[in-house]
C-alpha positions in Angstrom: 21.2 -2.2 -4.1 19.8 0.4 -6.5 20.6 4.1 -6.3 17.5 5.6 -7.4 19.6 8.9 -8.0 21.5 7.3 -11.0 19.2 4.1 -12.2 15.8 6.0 -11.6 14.3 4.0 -14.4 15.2 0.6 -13.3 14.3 1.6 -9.6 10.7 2.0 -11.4 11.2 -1.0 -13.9 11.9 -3.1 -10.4 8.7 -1.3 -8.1 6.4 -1.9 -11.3 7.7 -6.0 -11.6 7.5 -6.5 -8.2 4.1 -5.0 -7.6 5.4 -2.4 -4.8 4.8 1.3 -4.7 8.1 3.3 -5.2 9.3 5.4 -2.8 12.5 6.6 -1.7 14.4 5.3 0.8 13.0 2.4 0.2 14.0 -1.5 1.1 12.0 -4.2 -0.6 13.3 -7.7 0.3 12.7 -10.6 -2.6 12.3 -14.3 -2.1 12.2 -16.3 -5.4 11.5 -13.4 -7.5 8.8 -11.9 -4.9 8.7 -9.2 -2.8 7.7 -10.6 0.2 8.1 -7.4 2.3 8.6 -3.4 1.8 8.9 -0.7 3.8 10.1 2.8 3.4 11.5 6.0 5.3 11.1 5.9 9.0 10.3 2.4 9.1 13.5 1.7 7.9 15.5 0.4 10.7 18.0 -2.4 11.9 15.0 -4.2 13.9 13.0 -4.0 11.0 15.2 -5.4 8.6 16.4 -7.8 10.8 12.8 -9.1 11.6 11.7 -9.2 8.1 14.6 -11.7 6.8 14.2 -14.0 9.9 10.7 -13.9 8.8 11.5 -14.1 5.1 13.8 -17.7 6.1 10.6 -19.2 7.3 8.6 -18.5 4.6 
């Protein structure tokens, strides 16, 4: 986890390396160095999260 409040430049460092737009809340899951999903804000939700690492398993 990375408080964007008190590591703002490696929440930027992390968004540039791993290709995703920064945005705040964010959640950005990584497989082997990769973000293989992202989502932000509203999205952000138990399902979604939940979803995406069951689907992240399989990949």
């Amino acid at each position: 986890m990375v408080k964007v409040i008190e590591s703002r430049s490696l929440s930027l460092a992390l968004a540039d390396e791993l290709g995703v737009r920064h945005a705040s809340p964010q959640v950005i899951l990584i497989k082997r160095g990769k973000a293989i999903w992202h989502t932000s804000h509203y999205k952000i939700t138990d399902a979604s999260i939940t979803t995406a690492i069951a689907n992240g398993e399989k990949a």
